[in-house]
N, C-alpha and C positions, 0 to 999 in steps of 0.2 A: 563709697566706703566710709565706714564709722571710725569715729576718732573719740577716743579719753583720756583723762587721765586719770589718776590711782593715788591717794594719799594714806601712804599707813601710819597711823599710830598707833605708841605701845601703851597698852593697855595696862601692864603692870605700875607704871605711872598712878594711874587714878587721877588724873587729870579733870579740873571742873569745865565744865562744858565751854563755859568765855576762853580759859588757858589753853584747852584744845583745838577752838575755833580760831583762836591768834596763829597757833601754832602750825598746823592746816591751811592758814593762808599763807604763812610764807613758803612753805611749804611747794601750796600752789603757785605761787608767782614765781621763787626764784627756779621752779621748774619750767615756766615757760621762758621766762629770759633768757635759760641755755639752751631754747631748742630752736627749730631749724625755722622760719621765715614762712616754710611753705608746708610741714607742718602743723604752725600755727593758725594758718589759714584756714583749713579742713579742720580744724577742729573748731575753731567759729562757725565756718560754715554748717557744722552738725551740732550747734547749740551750746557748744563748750562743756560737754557732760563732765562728770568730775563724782567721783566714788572715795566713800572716806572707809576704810576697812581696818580691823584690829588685828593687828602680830602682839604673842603676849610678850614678850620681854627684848629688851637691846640685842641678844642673841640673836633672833628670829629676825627683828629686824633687820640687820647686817649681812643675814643671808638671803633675803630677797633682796635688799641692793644687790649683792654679788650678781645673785640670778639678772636681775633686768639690767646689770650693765653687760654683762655677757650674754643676753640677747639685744643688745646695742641698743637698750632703753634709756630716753635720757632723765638723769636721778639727781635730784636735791635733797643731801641730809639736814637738818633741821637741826641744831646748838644752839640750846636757850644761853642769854645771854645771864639768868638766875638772879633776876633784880625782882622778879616778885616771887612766886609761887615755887621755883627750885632750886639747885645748887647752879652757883653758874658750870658751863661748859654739858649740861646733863642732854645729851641725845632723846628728842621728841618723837619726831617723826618724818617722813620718809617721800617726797613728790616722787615721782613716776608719771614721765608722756608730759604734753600728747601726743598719741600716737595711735595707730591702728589698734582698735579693739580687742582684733584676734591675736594680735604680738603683746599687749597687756595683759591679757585671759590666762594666755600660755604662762604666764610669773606668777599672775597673785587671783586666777581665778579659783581657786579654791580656799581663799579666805574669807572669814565673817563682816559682814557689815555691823561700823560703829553703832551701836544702837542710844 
């Protein structure tokens, strides 16, 4: 079985590509610190895949959190701390997983990839 994870960032930000990629890592890390041992596993063992996708505004983001916590996806919001490039406390973006493919697809498979 396939395992990923899901990083949304908002796009209405305009974020330079270094602010985004900081921002995306934590993103990704403190979404695996809250997840399960043996999830973590399987997703190593599938290469530790990892999708960076665009929600356009705080809105949108807030409501795929809601969704993938109510399909019991586990989720890290991202609060810049506003010491370089934004206001402090400004919501970036959004970990999700790892976790089964098809339980991630089901939340944010129908959104754009970061380009």
């Amino acid at each position: 079985m396939d395992y990923k994870q899901v990083i949304l960032v908002r796009e209405d930000l305009k974020l330079t590509r270094g602010k985004m990629s900081a921002q995306a890592s934590h993103a990704s890390v403190g979404a695996v610190l809250k997840s399960h041992k043996d999830d973590i596993k399987k997703w190593q063992d599938c290469g530790m895949k990892k999708v960076v996708l665009k929600v356009k505004d705080l809105a949108e983001l807030y409501s795929y959190k809601q969704k993938a916590e109510d399909a019991g996806l586990v989720c890290m919001l991202i609060i810049d701390a506003g010491h370089t490039h934004l206001e402090p406390n400004t919501v970036t973006c959004l970990g999700i997983g790892p976790d089964k493919v098809e339980k991630i697809d089901k939340v944010t498979g129908g959104l754009p990839l970061v380009n």
